[in-house]
mmCIF file of the C-alpha atoms, coordinates in Angstrom:
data_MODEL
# 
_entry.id   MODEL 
# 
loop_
_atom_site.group_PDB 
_atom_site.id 
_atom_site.type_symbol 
_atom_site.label_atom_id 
_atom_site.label_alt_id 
_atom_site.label_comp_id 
_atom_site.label_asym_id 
_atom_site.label_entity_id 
_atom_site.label_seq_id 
_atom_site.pdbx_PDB_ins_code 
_atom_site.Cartn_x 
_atom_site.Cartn_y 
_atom_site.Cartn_z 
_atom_site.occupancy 
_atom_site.B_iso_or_equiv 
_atom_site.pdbx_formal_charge 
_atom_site.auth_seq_id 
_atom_site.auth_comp_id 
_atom_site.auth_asym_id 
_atom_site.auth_atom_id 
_atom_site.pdbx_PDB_model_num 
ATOM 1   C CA . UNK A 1 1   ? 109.280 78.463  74.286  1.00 0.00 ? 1   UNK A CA 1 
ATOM 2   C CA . UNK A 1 2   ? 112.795 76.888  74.850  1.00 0.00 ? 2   UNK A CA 1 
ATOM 3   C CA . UNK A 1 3   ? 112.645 73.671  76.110  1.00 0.00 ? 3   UNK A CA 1 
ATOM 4   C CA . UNK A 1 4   ? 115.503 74.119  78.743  1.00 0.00 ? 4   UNK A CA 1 
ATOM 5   C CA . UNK A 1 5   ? 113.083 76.396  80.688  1.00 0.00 ? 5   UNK A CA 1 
ATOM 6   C CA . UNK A 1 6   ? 110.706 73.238  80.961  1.00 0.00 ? 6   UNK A CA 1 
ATOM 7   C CA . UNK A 1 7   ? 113.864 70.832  81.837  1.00 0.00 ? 7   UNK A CA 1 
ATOM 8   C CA . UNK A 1 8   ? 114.367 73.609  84.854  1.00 0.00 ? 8   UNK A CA 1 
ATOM 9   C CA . UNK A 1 9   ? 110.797 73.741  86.164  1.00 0.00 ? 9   UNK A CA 1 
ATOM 10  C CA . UNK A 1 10  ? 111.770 69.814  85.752  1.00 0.00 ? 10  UNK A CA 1 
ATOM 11  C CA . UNK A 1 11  ? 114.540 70.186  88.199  1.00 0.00 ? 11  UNK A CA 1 
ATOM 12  C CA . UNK A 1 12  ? 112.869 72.552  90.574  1.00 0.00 ? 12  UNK A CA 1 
ATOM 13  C CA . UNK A 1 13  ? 110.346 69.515  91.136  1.00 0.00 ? 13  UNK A CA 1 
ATOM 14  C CA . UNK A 1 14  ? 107.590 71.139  89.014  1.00 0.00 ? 14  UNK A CA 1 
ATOM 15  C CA . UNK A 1 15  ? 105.192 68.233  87.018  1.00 0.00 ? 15  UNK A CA 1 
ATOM 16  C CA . UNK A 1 16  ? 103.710 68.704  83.404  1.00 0.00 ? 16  UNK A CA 1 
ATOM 17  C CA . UNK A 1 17  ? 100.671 70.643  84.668  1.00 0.00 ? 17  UNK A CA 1 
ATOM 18  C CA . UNK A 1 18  ? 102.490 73.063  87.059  1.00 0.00 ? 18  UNK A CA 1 
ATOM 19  C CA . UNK A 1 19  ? 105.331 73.631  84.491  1.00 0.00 ? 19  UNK A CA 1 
ATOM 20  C CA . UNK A 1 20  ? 102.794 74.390  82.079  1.00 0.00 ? 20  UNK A CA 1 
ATOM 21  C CA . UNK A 1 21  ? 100.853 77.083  84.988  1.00 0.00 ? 21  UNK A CA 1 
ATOM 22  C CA . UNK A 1 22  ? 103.878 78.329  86.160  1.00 0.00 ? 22  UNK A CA 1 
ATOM 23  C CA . UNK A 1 23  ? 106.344 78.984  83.110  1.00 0.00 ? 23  UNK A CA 1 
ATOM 24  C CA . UNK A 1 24  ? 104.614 77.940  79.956  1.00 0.00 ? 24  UNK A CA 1 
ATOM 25  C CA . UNK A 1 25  ? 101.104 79.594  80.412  1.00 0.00 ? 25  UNK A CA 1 
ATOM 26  C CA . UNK A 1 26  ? 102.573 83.419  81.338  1.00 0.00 ? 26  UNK A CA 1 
ATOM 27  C CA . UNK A 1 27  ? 104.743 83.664  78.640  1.00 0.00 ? 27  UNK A CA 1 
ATOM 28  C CA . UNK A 1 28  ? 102.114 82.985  76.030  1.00 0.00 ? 28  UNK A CA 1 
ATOM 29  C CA . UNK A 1 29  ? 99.659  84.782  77.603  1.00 0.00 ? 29  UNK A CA 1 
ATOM 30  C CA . UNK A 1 30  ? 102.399 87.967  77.547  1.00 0.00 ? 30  UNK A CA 1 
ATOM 31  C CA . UNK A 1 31  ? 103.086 86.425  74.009  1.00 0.00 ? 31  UNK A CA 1 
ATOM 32  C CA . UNK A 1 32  ? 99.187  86.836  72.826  1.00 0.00 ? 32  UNK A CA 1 
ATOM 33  C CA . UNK A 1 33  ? 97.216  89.917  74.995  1.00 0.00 ? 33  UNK A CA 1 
ATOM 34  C CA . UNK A 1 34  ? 98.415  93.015  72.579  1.00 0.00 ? 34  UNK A CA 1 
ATOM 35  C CA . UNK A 1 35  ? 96.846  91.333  69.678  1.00 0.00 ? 35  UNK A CA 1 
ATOM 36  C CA . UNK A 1 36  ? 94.057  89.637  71.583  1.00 0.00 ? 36  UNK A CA 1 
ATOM 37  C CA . UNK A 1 37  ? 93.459  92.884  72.840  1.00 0.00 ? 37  UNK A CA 1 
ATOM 38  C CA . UNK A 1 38  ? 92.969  94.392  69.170  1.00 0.00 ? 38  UNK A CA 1 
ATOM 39  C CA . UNK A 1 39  ? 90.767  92.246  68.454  1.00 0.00 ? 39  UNK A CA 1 
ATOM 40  C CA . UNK A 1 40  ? 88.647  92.098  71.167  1.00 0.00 ? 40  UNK A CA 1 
ATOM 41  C CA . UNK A 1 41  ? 88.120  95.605  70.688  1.00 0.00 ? 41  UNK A CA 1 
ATOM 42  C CA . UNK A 1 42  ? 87.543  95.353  67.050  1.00 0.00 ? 42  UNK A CA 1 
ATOM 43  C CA . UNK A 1 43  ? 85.331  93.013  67.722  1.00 0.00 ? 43  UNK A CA 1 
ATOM 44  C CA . UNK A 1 44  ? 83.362  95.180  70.037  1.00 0.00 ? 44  UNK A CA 1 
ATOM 45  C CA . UNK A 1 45  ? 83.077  97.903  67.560  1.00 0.00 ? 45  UNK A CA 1 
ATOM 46  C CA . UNK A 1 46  ? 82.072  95.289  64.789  1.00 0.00 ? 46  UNK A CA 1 
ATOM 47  C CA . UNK A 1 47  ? 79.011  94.697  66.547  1.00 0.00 ? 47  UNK A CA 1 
ATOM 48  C CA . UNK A 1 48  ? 77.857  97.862  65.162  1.00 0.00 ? 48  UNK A CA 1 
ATOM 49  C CA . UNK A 1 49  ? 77.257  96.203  62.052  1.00 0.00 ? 49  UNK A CA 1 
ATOM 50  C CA . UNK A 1 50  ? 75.920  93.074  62.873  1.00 0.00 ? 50  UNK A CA 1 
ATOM 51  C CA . UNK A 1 51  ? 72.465  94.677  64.301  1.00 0.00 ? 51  UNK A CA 1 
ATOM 52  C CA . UNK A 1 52  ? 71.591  95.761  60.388  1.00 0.00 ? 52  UNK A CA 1 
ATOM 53  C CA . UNK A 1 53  ? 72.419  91.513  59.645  1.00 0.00 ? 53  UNK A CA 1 
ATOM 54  C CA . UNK A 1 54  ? 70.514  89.787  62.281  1.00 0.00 ? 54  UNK A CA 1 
ATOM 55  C CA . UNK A 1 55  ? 70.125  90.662  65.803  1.00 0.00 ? 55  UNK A CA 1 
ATOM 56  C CA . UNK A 1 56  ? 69.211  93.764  67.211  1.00 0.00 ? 56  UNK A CA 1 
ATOM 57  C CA . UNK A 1 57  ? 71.905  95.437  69.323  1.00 0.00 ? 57  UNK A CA 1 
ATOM 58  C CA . UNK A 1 58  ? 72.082  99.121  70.546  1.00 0.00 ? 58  UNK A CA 1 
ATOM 59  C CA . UNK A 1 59  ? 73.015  100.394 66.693  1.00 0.00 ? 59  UNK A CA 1 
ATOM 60  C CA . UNK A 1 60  ? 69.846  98.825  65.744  1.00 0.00 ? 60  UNK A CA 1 
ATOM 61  C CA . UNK A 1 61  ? 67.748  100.102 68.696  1.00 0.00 ? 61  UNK A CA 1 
ATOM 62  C CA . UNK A 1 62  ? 68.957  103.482 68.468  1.00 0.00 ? 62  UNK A CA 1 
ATOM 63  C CA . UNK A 1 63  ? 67.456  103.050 64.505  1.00 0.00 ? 63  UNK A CA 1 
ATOM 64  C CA . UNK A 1 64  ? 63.876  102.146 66.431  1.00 0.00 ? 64  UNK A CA 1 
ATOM 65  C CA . UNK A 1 65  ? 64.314  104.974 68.996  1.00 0.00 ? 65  UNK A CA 1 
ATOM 66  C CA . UNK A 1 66  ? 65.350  107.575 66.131  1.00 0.00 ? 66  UNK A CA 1 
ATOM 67  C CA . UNK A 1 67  ? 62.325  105.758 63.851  1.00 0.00 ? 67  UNK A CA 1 
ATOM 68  C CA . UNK A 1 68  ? 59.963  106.388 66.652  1.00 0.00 ? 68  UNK A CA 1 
ATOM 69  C CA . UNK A 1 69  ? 60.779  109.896 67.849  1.00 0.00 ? 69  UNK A CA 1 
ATOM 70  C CA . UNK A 1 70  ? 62.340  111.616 65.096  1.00 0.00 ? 70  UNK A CA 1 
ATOM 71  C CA . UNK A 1 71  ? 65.472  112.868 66.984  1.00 0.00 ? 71  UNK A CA 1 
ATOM 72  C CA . UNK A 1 72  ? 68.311  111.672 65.009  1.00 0.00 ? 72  UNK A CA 1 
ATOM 73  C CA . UNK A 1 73  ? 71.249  113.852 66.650  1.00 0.00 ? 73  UNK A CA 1 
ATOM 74  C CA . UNK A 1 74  ? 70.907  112.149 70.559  1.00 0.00 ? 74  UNK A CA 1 
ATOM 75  C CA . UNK A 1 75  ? 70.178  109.090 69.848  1.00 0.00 ? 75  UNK A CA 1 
ATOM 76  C CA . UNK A 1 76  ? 73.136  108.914 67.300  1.00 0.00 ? 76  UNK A CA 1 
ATOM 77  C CA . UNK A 1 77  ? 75.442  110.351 69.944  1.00 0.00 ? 77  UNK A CA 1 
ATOM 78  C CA . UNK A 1 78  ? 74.513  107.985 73.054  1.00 0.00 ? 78  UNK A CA 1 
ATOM 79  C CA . UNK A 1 79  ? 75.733  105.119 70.617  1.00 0.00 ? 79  UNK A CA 1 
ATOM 80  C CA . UNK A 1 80  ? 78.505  106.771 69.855  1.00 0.00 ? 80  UNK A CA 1 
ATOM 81  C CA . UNK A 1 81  ? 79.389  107.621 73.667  1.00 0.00 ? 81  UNK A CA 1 
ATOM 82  C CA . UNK A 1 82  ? 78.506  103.993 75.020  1.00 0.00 ? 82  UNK A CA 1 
ATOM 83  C CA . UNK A 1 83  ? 80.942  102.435 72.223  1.00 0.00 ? 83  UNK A CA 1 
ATOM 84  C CA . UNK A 1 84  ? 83.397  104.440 72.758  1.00 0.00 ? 84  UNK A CA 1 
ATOM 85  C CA . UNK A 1 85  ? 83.266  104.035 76.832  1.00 0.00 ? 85  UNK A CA 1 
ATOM 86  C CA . UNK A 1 86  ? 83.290  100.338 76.125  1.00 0.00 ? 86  UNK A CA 1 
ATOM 87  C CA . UNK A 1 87  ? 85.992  100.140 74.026  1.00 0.00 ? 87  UNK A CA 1 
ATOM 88  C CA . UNK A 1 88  ? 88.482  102.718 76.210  1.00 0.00 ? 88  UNK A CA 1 
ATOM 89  C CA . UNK A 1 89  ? 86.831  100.212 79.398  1.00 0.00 ? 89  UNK A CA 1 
ATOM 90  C CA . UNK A 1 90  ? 88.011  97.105  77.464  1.00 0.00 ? 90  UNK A CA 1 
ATOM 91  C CA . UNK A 1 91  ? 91.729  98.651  75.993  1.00 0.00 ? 91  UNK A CA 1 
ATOM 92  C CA . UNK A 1 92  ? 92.111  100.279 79.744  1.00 0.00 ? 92  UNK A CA 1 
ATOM 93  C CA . UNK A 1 93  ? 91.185  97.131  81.925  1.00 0.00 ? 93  UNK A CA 1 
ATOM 94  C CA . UNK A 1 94  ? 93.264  94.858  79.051  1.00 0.00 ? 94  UNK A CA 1 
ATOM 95  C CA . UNK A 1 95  ? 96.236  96.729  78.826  1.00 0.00 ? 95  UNK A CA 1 
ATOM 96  C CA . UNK A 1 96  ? 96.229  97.259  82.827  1.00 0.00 ? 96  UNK A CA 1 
ATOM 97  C CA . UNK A 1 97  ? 95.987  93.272  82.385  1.00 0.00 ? 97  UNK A CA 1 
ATOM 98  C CA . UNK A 1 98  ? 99.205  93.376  80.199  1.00 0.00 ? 98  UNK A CA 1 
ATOM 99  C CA . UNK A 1 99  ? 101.238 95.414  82.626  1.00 0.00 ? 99  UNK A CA 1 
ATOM 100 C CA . UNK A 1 100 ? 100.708 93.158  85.264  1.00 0.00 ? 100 UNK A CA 1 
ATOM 101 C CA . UNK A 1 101 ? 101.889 90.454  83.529  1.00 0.00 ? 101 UNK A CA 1 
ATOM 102 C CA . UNK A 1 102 ? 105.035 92.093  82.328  1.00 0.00 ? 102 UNK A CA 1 
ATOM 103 C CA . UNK A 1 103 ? 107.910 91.371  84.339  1.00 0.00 ? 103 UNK A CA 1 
ATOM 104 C CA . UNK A 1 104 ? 109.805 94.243  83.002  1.00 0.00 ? 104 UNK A CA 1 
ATOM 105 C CA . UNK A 1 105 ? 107.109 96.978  83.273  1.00 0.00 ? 105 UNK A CA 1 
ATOM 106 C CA . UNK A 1 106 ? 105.171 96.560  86.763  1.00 0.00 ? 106 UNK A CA 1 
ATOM 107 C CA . UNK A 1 107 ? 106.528 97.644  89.959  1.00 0.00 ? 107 UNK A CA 1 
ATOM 108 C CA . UNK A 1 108 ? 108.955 95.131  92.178  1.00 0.00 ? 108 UNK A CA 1 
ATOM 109 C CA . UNK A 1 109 ? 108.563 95.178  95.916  1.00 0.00 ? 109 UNK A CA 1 
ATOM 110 C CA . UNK A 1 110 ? 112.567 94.411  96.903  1.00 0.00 ? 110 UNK A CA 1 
ATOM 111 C CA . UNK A 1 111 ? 112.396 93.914  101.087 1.00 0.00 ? 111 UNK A CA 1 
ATOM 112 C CA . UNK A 1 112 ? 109.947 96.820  101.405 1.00 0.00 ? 112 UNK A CA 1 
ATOM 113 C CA . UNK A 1 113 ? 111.173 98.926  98.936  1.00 0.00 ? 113 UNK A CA 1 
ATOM 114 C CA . UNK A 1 114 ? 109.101 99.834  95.646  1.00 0.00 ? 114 UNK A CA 1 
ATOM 115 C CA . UNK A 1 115 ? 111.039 99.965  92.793  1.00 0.00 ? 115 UNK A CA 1 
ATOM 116 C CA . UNK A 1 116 ? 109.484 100.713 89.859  1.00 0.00 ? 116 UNK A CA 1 
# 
């Protein structure tokens, strides 16, 4: 970040911590969500694999509930469907996220008037 945008919070009146709230903390947050939101996802999806390692998640009970009743095809499927409602759930609600924080992509309100 440039250093004359923390001289100007300066002269506006701002201290360290509300410079830092109010012009240093957006930007890197704008800076950092599209590839926090990657890998949040990818971590999501990762977990997958982790239930054959250690703990049981819902890869690893859908193994005892296809063990126990011999139905491989729905129990299979309902994985698949609750991952990938999770991971649209997490990319949608992140990159809605995102948008609001972009100054040059969500809508401006100009004296009652929505611009967009």
């Amino acid at each position: 970040m440039d250093a004359g945008q923390l001289e100007a919070a300066q002269a506006l009146g701002f201290g360290k911590a509300r410079a830092f709230w109010k012009v240093t903390a957006p930007q890197a947050i704008r800076t950092i969500l599209p590839v926090y939101r990657g890998e949040f996802i990818s971590m999501v999806k990762m977990t997958s694999v982790v239930g054959y390692i250690t703990i049981q998640d819902l890869t690893r009970m859908s193994d005892i509930v296809r063990g126990l009743t011999y139905d491989a095809f729905f129990s299979l499927i309902s994985t698949a469907i609750i991952y990938f409602a999770l991971a649209n759930l997490l990319g949608l609600s992140l990159s809605a996220l995102e948008k609001r924080l972009d100054p040059k992509r969500r809508k401006r309100i100009v004296k009652g008037v929505v611009m967009e």
